[in-house]
C-alpha positions in Angstrom: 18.4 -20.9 -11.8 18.4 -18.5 -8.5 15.9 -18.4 -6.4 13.0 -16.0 -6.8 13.0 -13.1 -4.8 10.2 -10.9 -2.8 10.0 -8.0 -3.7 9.9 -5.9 -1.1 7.7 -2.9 -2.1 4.7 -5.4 -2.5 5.5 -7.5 0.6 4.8 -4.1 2.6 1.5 -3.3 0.9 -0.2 -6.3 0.8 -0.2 -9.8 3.0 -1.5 -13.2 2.4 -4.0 -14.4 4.3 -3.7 -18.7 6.0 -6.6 -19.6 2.8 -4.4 -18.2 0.1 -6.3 -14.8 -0.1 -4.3 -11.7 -0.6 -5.1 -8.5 1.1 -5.0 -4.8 0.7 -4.9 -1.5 2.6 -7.2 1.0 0.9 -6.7 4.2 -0.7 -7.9 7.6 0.2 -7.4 7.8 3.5 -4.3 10.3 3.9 -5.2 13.6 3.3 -8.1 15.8 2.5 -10.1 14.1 5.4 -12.5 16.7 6.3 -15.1 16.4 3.9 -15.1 12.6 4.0 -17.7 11.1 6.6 -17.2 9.6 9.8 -18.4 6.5 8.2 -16.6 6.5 5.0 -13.1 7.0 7.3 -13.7 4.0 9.2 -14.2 1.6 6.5 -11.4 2.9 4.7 -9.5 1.5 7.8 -10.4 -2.2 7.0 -8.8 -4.4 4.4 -10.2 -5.6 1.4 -9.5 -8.2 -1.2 -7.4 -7.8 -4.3 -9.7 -8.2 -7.3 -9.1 -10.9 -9.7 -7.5 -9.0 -12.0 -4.4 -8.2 -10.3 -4.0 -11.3 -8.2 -1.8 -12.9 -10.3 0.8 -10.2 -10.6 0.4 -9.3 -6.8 0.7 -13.1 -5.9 4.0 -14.1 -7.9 5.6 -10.3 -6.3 5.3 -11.9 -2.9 7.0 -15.2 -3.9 
């Protein structure tokens, strides 16, 4: 059996962190900026946590 392989779309979206977590950019935050708050635009800049749902899926695309 080959080996598994990364694929490469997911490894440059999302990144695992040294406790096993995986983490996500988040979404809204290329166009259509002007009537989004100061506030809301800087949090978009952080990373959040993929939800439970889709860890599984995300976590065997990066092996």
């Amino acid at each position: 059996m080959p080996k598994m392989r990364t694929h490469k779309g997911t490894a440059k979206r999302f990144r695992k962190t040294g406790s096993g977590k995986i983490m996500r950019g988040k979404a809204f935050k290329s166009h259509i900026l002007t009537k989004k708050s100061q506030k809301r635009k800087r949090n978009f800049r952080k990373e959040t946590q993929v939800s439970p749902a889709d860890f599984k899926n995300v976590a065997t695309r990066l092996n």
